[in-house]
N, C-alpha and C positions, 0 to 999 in steps of 0.2 A: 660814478662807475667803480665796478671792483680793480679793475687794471691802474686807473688813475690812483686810487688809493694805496695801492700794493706799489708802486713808483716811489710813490712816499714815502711810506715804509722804507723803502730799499733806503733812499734820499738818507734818511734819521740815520741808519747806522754809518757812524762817521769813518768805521777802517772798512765795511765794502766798498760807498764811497771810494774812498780814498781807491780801492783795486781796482774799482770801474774804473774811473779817472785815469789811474795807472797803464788800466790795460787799452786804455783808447787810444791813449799821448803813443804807447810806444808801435802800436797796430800801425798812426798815423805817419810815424817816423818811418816805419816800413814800407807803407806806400810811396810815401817821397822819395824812398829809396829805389823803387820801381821805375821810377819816371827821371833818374838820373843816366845819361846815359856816356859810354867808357869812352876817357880820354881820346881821342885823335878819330875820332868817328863824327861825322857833319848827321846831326838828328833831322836835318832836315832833306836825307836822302833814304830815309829808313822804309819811305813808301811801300814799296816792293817785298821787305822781309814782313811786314804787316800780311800783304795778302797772300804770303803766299806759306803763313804760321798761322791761318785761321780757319783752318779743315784739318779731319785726318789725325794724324799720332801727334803732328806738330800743335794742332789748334788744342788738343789736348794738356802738352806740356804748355803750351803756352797758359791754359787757364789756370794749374797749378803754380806757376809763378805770379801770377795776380798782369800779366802784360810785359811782364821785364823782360820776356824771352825774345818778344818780337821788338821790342823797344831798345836790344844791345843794351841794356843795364847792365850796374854794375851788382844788380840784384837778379843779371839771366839765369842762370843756374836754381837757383831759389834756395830753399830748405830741403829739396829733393834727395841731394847728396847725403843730407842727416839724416833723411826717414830710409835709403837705401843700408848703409852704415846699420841701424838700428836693428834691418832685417838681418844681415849677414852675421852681424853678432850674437844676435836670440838664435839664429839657424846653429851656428857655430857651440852653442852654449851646449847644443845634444851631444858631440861630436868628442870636444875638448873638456879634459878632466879640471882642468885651470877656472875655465868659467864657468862651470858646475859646481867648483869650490866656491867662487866667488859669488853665486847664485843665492849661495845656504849659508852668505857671513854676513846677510840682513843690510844696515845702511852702508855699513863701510864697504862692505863688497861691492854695493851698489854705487856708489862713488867710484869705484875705481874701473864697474866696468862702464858710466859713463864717460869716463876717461880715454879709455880704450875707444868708443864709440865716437872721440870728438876727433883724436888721430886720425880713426879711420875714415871719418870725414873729409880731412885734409887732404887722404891719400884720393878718396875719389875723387875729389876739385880737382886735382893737378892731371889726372888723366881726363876728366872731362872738360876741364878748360878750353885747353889746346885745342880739343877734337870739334868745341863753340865755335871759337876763332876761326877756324880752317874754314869750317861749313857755311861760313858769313858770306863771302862770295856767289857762294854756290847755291844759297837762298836770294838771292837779286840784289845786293848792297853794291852799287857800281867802284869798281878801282876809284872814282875820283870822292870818293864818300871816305875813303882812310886817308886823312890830310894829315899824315903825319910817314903815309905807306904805309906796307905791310914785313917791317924788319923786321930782328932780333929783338930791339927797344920795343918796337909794338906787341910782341906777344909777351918777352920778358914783361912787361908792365903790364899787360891788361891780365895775364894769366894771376898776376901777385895780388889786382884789385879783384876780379871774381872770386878767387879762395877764400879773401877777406870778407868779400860781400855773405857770401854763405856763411862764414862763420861770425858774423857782426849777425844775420838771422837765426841763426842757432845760438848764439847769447839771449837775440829781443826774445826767443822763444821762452829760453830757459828763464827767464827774471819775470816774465809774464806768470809761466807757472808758480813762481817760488814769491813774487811782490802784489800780485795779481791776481785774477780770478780762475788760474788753475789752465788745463790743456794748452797751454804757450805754443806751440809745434802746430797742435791742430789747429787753432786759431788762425795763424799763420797762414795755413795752407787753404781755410775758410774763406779771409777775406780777400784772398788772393782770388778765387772760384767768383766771387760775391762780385768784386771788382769787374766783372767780366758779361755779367749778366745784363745789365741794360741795355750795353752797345747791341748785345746776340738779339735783345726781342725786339729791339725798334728796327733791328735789320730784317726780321724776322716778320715783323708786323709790315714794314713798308714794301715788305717782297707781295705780302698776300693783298694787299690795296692797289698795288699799281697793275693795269687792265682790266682791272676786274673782274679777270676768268679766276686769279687765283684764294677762290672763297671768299674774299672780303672781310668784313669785321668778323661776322655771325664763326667761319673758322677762326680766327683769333682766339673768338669767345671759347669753342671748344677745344681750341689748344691749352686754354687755362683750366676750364675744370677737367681735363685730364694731368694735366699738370700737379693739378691740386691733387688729385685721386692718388698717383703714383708717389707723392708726398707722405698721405696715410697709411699708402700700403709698406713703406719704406719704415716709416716710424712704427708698424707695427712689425718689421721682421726686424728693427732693431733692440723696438723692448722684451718681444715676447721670450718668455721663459717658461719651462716646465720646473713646477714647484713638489722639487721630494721631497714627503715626509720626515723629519726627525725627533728623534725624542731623549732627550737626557734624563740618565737618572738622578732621583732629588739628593742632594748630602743633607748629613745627618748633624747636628751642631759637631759629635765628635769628630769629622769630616767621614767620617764612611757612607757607603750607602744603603738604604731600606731597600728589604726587598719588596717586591711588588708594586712599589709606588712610584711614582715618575714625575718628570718636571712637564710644564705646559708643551704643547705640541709646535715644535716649530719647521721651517721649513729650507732646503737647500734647493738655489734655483740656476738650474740649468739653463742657460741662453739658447735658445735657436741659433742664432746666427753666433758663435762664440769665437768666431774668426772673423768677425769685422768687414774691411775691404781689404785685407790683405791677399783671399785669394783673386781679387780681380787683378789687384797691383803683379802677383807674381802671374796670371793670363796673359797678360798684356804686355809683359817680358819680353814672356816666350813666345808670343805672334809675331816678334820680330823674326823670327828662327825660318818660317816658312818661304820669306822675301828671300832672305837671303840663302837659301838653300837655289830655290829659282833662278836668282843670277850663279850662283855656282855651276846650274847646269846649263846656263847660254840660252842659247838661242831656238833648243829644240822646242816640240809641241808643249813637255811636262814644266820645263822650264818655263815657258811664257806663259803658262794656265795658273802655275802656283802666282808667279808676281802680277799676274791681275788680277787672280783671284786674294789674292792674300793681302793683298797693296792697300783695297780697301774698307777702312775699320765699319764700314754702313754694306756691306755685300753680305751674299748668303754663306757660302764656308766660311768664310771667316769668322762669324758670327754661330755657326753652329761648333767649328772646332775650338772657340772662344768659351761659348757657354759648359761645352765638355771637361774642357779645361779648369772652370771655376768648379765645378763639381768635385774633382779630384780634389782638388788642393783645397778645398773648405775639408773637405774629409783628412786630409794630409794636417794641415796647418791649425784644424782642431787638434788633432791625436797629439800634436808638441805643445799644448801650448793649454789643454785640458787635464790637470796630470792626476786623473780618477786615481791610482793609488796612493799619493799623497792626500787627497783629500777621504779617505777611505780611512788611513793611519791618524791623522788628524782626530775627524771623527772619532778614533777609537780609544786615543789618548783624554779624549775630553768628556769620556764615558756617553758620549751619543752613539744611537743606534736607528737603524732604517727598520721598522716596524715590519716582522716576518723575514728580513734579512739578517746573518751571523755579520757580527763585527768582522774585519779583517778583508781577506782574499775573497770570501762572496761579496761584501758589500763592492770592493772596487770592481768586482767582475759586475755584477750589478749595473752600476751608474757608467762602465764603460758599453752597457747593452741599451740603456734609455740613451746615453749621448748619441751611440750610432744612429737611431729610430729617428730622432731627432734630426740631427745635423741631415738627411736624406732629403725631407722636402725644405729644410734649410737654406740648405745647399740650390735645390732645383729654382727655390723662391728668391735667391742672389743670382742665379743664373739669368733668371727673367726678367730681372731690374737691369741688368748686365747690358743686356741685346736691345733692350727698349727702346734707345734711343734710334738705333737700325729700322726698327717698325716703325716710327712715328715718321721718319727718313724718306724710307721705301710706299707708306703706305698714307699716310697725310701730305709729303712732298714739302717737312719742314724743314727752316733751313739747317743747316749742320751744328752751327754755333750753337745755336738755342737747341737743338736736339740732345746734346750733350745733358742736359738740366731736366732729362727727361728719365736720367737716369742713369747706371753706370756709378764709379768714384768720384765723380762729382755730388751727384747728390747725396749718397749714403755719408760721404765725410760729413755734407752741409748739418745733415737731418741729426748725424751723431754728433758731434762739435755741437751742435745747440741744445740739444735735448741732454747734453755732458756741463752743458755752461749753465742752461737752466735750474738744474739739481745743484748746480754748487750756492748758486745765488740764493735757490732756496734751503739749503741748508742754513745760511746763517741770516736767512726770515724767521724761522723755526727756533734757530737757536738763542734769537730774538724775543720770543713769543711774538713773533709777525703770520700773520697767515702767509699759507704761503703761494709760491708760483701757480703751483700744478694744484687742481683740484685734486687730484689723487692723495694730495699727501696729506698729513694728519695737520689738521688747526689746532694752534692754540691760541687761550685767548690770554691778554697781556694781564701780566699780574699786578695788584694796583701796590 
């Protein structure tokens, strides 16, 4: 078989190798890290913050930490605090003339503002710690489960090993990337999701077997080739791209260039989806905003309609003012992060040009008029992956855990993170002469 063969392959190159190896041992390391959990807490009274961290916003962060969340790790927090960090500084980089300079000073700048990024890390562990800590009770961990109580020493110390913990996974992330096969962070936050998924379908699977009213096997079966479906349609809004034309003119040995003649036609491609899941991350913020608006206003009629309607993440407004939401900010979060007249100047320094387009200020006006076209059913096409999980919820009666993988950040991370890992792997098949992963990509054959 080609898959077994192409294994091989991989196997022969002794430094992939070696970053496979690399990036499993320290993934591995991180798991174990999940499943440790903080001094003066008895593991064996954690029952209660299990059930009641496995629906909802919570069952959610809990799957981004890979279980550490409901397990009182010393890995609860996760890598979260580093991917928040990451936002606030790229937000900040519009704003601030400092990281704007440090933007456009290439590696060194970029050393320094992951520097910046590892602080501000720090700074969000130490407000989010505490606020863990507090909420431990308040998720079902009984008084007699803190064998050590809940003093000064108990928070002084569990607040100094979560900081730690997060930033000992924003190291495994970064040496993943840099010893490794690349996306360290997303990785990270992969196998964490990964981690999560058996427990949800065999919960999921034995909810629809037991009485037998609830479908039986035959709905399992079509819970998976829907599954499978919203997979493809994922991996198609995360490759697809609109391909613009360009064309360079050819130099001349004197380096000038001939008129009329040109170099081979090639092509700049625009992403559909070129804001990733960041605008669901920043949705799903802000849906905390509507709860707490409700309890602000008590106990009236508007008051109790927002925090049951809003409370939860599988209901109908919430899920309509969710999907609204991701619409904006795919349009938002492209516009900073697409920078059409940089790539316009670019282009125009490298003597490429967009065929019937002027170099300069029309081409950027240009490509800033196909991105909006674009980013529209985009944008509506992440909205729908978004809420998916709500339909399959409301409308198949699956259970929450496993609905999650139906769609939403969860999967879009999975489907990117792997189809990010598979291109790197195949790049150095290629660079090999190995065929490679993806049928898509160009074969060569090995030279003797």
């Amino acid at each position: 078989m080609k898959f077994i063969e192409t294994l091989k392959n991989v196997w022969k190159i002794t430094e992939l190798k070696d970053r496979i190896m690399l990036t499993l041992g320290l993934l591995l390391v991180y798991r174990f890290g999940a499943q440790v959990v903080l001094p003066g807490i008895d593991a064996s009274q954690l029952g209660a913050l299990a059930d009641n961290t496995d629906q909802g916003l919570l069952g959610l962060l809990n799957a981004f930490t890979g279980g550490a969340f409901a397990n009182a790790s010393v890995f609860a927090l996760g890598i979260m605090p580093y991917i928040s960090a990451s936002i606030v500084v790229q937000l900040m980089g519009i704003a601030i003339p400092y990281l704007q300079k440090l933007q456009k000073d290439g590696e060194s700048g970029r050393k320094k503002i992951n520097q910046i990024t590892r602080w501000l890390t720090i700074g969000i562990c130490l407000v989010q710690a505490p606020g863990y800590l507090a909420s431990l009770p308040a998720l079902g961990i009984p008084s007699s489960a803190f064998l050590l109580g809940t003093g000064t020493m108990f928070y002084v110390s569990s607040v100094i090993i979560l900081v730690t913990g997060t930033v000992f996974a924003m190291w495994l992330g970064e040496k993943i990337t840099d010893k490794g096969i690349g996306n360290g962070i997303s990785l990270l936050i992969m196998v964490g999701i990964i981690a999560n998924m058996p427990a949800s379908f065999l919960l999921n699977y034995a909810s629809r077997l037991e009485g037998g009213g609830n479908g039986g096997l035959m709905m399992v079966l079509i819970e998976l080739v829907i599954w499978f479906v919203i997979i493809l349609l994922s991996i198609m809004l995360v490759m697809g791209v609109r391909k613009i034309a360009v064309q360079y003119a050819r130099r001349t040995a004197s380096g000038g260039y001939e008129k009329n003649v040109f170099g081979s036609r090639q092509f700049l491609p625009l992403k559909l989806n070129a804001s990733g899941v960041m605008p669901i991350i920043f949705a799903q913020a802000i849906m905390f905003v509507p709860t707490l608006i409700g309890k602000g206003l008590g106990e009236g009629a508007v008051g109790i309609w927002m925090q049951t309607n809003f409370s939860d993440i599988f209901g109908l407004w919430y899920n309509v003012v969710f999907a609204l939401l991701i619409i904006v900010f795919t349009y938002f979060y492209t516009a900073i992060t697409v920078p059409t007249n940089k790539m316009a100047d670019d282009l125009k320094r490298s003597g490429g040009f967009i065929p019937g387009i002027r170099p300069g200020t029309e081409t950027s006006e240009y490509l800033d008029k196909i991105m909006s076209q674009i980013t529209l059913p985009g944008s509506i096409f992440l909205a729908m992956i978004a809420v998916f999980p709500a339909v399959v919820v409301k409308l198949m009666g699956v259970q929450q855990g496993w609905a999650l993988f139906f769609g939403g950040t969860s999967l879009l991370i999975m489907v990117g993170v792997a189809i990010d890992t598979m291109q790197q792997i195949n790049s150095y098949l290629l660079n090999k002469h190995y065929d490679g992963l993806m049928k898509t990509g160009k074969n060569r054959k090995a030279v003797a």
